[in-house]
PyMOL Python script that loads the backbone (N, CA, C, O; Angstrom):
from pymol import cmd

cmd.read_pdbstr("""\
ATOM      1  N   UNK A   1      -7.583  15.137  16.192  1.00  0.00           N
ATOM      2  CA  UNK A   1      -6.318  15.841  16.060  1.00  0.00           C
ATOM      3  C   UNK A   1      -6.519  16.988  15.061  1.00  0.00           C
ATOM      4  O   UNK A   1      -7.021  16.533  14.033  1.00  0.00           O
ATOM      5  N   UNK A   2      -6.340  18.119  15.000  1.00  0.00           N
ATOM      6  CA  UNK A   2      -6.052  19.373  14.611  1.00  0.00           C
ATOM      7  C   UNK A   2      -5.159  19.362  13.309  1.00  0.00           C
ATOM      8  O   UNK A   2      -3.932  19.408  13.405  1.00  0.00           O
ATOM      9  N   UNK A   3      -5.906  19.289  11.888  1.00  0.00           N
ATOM     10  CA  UNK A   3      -5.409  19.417  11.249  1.00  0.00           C
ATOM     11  C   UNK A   3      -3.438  20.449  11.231  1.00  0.00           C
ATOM     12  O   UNK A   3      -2.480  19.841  10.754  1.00  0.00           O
ATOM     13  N   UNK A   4      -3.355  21.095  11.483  1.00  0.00           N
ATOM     14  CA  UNK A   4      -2.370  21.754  10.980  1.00  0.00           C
ATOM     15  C   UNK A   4      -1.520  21.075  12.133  1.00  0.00           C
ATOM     16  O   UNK A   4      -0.351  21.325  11.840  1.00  0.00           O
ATOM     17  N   UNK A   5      -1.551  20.291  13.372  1.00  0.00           N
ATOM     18  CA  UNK A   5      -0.534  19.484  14.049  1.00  0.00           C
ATOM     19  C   UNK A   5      -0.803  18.051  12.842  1.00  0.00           C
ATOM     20  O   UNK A   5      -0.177  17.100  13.311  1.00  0.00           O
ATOM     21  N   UNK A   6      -1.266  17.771  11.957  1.00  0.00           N
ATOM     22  CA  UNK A   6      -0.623  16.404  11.432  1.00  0.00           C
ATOM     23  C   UNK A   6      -0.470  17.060  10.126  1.00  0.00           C
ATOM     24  O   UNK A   6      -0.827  16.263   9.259  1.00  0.00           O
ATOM     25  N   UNK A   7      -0.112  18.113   9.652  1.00  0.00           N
ATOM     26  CA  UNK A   7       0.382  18.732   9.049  1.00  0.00           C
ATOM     27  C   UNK A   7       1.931  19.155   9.184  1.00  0.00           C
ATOM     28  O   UNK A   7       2.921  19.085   8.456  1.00  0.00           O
ATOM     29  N   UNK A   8       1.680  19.576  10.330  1.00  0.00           N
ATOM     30  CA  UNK A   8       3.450  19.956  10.717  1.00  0.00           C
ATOM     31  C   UNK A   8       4.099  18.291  10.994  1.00  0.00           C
ATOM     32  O   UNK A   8       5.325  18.299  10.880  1.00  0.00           O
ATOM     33  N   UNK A   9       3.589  17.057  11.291  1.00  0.00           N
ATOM     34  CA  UNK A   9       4.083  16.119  11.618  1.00  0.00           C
ATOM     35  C   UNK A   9       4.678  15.474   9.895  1.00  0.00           C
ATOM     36  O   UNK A   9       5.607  14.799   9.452  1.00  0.00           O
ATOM     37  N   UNK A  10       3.502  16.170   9.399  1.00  0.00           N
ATOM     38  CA  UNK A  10       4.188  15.567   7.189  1.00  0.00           C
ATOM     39  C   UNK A  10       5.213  16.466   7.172  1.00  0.00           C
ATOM     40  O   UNK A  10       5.987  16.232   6.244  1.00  0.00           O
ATOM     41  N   UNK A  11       5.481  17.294   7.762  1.00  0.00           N
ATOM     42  CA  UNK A  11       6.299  17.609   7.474  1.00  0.00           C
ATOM     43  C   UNK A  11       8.194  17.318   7.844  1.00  0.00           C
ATOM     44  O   UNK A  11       9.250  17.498   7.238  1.00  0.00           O
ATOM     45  N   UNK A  12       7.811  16.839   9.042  1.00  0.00           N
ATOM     46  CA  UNK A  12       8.638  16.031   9.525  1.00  0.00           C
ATOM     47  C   UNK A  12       8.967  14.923   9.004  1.00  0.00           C
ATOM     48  O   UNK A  12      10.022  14.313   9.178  1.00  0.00           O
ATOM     49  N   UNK A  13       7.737  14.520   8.105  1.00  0.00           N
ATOM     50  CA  UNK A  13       8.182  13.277   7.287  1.00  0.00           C
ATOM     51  C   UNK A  13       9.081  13.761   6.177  1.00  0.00           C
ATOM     52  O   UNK A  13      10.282  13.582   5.973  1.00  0.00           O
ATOM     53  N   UNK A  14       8.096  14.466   5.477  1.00  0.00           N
ATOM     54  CA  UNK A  14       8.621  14.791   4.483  1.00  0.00           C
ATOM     55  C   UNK A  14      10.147  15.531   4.671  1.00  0.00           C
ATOM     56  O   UNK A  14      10.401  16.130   3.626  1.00  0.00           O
ATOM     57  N   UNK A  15      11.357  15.696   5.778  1.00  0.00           N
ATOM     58  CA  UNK A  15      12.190  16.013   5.697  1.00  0.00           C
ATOM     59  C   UNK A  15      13.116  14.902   6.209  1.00  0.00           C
ATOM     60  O   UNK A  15      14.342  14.900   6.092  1.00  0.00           O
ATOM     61  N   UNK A  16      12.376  13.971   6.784  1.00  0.00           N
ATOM     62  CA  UNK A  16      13.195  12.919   7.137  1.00  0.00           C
ATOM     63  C   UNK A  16      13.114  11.556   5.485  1.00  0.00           C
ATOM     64  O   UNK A  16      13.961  10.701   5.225  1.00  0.00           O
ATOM     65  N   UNK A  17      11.973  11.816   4.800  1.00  0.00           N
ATOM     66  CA  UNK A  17      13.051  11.461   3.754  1.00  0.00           C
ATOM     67  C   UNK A  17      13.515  11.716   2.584  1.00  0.00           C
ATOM     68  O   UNK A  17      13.582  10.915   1.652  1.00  0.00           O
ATOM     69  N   UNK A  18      13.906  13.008   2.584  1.00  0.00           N
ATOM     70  CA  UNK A  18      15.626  14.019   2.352  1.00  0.00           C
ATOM     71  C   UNK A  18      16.458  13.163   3.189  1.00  0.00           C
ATOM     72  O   UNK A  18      17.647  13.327   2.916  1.00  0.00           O
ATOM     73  N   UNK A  19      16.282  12.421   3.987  1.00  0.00           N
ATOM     74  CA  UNK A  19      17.571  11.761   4.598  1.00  0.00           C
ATOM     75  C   UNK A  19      17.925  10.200   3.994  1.00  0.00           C
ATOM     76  O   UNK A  19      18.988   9.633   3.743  1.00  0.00           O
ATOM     77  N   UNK A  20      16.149   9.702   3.867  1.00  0.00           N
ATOM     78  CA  UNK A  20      16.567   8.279   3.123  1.00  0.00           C
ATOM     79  C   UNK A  20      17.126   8.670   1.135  1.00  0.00           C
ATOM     80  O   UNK A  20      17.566   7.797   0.387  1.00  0.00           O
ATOM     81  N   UNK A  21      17.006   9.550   0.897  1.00  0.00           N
ATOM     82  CA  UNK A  21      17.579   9.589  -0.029  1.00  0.00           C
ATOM     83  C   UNK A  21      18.896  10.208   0.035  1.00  0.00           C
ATOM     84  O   UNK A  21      19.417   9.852  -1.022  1.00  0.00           O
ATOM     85  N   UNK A  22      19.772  10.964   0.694  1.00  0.00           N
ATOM     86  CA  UNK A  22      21.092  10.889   0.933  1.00  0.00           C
ATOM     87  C   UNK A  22      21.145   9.403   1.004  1.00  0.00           C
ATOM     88  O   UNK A  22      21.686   8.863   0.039  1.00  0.00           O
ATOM     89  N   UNK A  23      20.745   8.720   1.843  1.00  0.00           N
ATOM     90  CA  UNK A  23      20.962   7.251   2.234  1.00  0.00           C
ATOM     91  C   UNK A  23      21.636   7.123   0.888  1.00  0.00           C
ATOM     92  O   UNK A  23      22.860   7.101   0.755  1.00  0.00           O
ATOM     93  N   UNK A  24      20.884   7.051   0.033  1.00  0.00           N
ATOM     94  CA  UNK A  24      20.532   5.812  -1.086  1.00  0.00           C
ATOM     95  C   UNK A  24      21.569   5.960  -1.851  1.00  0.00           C
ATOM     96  O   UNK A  24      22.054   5.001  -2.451  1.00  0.00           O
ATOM     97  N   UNK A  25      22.216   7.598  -1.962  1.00  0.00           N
ATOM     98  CA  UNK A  25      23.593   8.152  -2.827  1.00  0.00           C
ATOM     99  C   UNK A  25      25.097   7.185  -1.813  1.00  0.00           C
ATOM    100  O   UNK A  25      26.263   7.498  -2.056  1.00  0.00           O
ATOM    101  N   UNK A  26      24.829   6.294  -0.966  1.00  0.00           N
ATOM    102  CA  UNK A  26      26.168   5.809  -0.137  1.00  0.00           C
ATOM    103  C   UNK A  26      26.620   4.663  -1.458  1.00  0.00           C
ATOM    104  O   UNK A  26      25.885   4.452  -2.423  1.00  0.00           O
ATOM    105  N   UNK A  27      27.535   4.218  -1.319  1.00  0.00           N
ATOM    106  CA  UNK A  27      27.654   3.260  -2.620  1.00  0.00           C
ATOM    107  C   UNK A  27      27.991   1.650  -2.042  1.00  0.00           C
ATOM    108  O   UNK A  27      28.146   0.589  -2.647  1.00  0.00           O
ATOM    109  N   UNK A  28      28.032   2.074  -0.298  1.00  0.00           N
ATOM    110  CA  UNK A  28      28.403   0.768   0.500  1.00  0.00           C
ATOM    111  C   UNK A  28      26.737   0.433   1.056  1.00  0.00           C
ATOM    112  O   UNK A  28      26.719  -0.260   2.073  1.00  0.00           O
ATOM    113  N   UNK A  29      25.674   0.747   0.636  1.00  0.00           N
ATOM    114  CA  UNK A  29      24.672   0.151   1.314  1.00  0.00           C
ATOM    115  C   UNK A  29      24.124  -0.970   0.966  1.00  0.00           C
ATOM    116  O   UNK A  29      23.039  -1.277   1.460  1.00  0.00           O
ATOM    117  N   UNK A  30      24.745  -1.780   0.074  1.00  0.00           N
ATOM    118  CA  UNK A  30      24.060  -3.305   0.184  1.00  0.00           C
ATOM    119  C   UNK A  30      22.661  -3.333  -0.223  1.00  0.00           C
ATOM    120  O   UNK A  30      21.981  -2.555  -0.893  1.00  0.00           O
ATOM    121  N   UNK A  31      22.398  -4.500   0.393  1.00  0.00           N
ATOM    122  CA  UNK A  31      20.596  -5.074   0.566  1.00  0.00           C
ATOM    123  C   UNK A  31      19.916  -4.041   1.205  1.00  0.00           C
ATOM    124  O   UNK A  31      18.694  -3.937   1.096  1.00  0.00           O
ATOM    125  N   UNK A  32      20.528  -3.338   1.801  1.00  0.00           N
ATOM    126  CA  UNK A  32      19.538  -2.183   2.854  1.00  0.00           C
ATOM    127  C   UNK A  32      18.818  -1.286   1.923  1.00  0.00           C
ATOM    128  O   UNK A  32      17.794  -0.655   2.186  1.00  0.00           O
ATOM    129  N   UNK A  33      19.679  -1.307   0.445  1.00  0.00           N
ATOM    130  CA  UNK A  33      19.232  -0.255  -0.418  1.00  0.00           C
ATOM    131  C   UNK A  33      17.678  -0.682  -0.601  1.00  0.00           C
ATOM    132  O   UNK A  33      16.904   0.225  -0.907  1.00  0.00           O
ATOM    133  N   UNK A  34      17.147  -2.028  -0.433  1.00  0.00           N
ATOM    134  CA  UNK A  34      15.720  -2.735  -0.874  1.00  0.00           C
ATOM    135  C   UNK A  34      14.719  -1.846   0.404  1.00  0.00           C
ATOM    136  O   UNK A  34      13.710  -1.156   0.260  1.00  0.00           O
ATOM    137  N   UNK A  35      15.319  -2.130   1.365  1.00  0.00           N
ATOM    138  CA  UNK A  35      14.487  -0.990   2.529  1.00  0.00           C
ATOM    139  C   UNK A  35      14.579  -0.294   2.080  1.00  0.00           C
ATOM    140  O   UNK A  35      13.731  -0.164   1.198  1.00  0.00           O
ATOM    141  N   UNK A  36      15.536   0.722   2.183  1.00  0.00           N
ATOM    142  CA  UNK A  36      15.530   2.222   2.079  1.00  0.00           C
ATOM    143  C   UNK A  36      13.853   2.789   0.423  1.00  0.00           C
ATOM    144  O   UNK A  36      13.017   3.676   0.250  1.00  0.00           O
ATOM    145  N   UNK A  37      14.284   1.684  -0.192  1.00  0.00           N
ATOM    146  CA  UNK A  37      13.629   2.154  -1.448  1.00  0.00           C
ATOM    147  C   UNK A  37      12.320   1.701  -0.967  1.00  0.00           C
ATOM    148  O   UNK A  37      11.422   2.529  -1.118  1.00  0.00           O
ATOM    149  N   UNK A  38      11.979   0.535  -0.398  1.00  0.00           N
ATOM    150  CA  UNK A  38      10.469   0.493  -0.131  1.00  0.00           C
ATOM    151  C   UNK A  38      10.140   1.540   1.198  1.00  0.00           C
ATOM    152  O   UNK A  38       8.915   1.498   1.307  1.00  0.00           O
ATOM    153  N   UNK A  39      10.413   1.997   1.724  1.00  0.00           N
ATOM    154  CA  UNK A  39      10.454   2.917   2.704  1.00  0.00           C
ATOM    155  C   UNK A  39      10.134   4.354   2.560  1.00  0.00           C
ATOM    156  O   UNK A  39       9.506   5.112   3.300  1.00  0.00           O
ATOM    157  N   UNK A  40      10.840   4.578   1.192  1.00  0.00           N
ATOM    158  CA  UNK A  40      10.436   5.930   0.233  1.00  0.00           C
ATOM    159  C   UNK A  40       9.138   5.511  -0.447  1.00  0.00           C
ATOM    160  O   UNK A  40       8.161   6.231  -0.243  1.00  0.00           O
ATOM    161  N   UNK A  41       9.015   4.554  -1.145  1.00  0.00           N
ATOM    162  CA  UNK A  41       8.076   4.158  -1.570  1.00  0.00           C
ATOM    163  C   UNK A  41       6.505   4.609  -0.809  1.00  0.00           C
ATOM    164  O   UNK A  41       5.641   5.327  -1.312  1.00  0.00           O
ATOM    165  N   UNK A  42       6.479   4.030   0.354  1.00  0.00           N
ATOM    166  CA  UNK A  42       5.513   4.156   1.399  1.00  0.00           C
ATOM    167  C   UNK A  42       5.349   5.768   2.034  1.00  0.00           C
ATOM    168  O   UNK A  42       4.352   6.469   2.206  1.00  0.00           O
ATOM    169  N   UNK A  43       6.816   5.999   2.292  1.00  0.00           N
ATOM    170  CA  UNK A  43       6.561   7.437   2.452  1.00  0.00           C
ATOM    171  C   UNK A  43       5.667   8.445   1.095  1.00  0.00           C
ATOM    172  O   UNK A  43       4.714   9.176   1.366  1.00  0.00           O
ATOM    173  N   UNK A  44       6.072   8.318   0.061  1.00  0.00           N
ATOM    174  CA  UNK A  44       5.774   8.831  -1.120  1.00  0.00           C
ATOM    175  C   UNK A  44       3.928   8.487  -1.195  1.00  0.00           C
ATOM    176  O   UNK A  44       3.098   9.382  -1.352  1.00  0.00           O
ATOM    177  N   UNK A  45       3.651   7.299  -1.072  1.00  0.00           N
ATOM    178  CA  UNK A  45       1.833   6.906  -0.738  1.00  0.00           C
ATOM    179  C   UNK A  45       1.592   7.488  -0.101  1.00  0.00           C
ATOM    180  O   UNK A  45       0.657   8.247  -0.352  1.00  0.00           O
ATOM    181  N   UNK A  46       2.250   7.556   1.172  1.00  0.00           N
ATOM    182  CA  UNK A  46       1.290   8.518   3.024  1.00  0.00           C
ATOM    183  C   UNK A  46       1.467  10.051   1.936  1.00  0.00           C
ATOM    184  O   UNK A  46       0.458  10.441   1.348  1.00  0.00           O
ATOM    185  N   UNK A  47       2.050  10.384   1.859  1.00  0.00           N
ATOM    186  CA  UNK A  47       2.115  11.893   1.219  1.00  0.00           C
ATOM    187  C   UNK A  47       1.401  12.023   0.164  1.00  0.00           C
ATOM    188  O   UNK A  47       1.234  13.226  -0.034  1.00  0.00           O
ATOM    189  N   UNK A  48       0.905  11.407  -0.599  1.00  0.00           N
ATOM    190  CA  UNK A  48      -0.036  11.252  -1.973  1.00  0.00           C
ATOM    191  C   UNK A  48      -1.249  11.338  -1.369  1.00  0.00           C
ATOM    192  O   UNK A  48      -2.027  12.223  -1.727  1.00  0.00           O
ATOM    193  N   UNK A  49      -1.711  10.135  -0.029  1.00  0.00           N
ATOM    194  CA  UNK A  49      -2.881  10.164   0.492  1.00  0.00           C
ATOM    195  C   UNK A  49      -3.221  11.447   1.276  1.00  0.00           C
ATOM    196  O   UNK A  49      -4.331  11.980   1.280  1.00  0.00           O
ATOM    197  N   UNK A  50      -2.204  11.847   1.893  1.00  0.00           N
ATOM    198  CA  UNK A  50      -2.270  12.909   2.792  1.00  0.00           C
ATOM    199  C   UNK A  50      -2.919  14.432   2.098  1.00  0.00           C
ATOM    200  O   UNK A  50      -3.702  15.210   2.644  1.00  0.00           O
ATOM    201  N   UNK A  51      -2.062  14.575   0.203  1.00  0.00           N
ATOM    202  CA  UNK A  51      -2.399  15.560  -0.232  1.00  0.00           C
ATOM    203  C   UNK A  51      -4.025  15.441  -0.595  1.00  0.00           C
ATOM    204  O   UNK A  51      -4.804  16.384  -0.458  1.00  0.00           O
ATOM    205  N   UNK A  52      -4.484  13.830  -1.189  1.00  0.00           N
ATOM    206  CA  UNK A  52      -5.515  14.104  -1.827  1.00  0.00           C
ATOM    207  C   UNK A  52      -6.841  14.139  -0.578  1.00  0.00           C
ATOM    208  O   UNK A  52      -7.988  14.474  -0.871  1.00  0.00           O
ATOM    209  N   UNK A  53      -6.387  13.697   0.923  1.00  0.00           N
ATOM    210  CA  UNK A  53      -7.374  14.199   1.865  1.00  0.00           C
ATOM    211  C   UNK A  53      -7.524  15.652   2.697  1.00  0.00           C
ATOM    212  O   UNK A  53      -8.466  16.109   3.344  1.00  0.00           O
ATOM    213  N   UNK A  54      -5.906  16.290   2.336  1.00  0.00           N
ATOM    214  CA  UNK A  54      -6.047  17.262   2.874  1.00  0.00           C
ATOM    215  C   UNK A  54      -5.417  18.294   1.913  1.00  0.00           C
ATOM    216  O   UNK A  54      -4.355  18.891   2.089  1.00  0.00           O
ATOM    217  N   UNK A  55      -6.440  18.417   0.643  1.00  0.00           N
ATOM    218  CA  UNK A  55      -5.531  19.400  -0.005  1.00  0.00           C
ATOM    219  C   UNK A  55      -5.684  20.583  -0.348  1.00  0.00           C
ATOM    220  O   UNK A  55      -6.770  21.073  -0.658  1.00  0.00           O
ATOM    221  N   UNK A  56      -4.342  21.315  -0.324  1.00  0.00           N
ATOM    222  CA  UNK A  56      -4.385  22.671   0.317  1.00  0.00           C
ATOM    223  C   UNK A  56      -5.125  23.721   0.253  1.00  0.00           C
ATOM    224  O   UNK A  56      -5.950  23.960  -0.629  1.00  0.00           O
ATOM    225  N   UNK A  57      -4.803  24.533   1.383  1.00  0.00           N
ATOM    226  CA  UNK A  57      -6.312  25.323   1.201  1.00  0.00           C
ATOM    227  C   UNK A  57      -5.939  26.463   1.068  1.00  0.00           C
ATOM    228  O   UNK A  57      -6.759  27.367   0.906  1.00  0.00           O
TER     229      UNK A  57
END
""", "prot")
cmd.dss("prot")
cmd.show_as("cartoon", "prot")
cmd.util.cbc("prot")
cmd.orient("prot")
């Protein structure tokens, strides 16, 4: 796969979670808040790994 297509795909990540963190500002989310936060969590690793294998050029 072509670097700059799994590039544009982080990036898709990286804007979908801008969404789990709106999530997290709801004040009715319960237990879901434990997902949502390990979810960022994981997202936040793939993006850490992602920078230190592909970093920028």
């Amino acid at each position: 796969m072509e670097v700059q297509v799994i590039r544009d795909r982080v990036e898709t990540i990286k804007a979908k979670r801008e969404a789990l963190i709106r999530l997290l500002e709801q004040p009715d989310l319960g237990t879901l808040r434990i997902d949502v936060n390990q979810a960022l969590e994981e997202i936040d690793d793939l993006l850490e790994e992602f920078d230190r294998t592909f970093p920028n050029e």
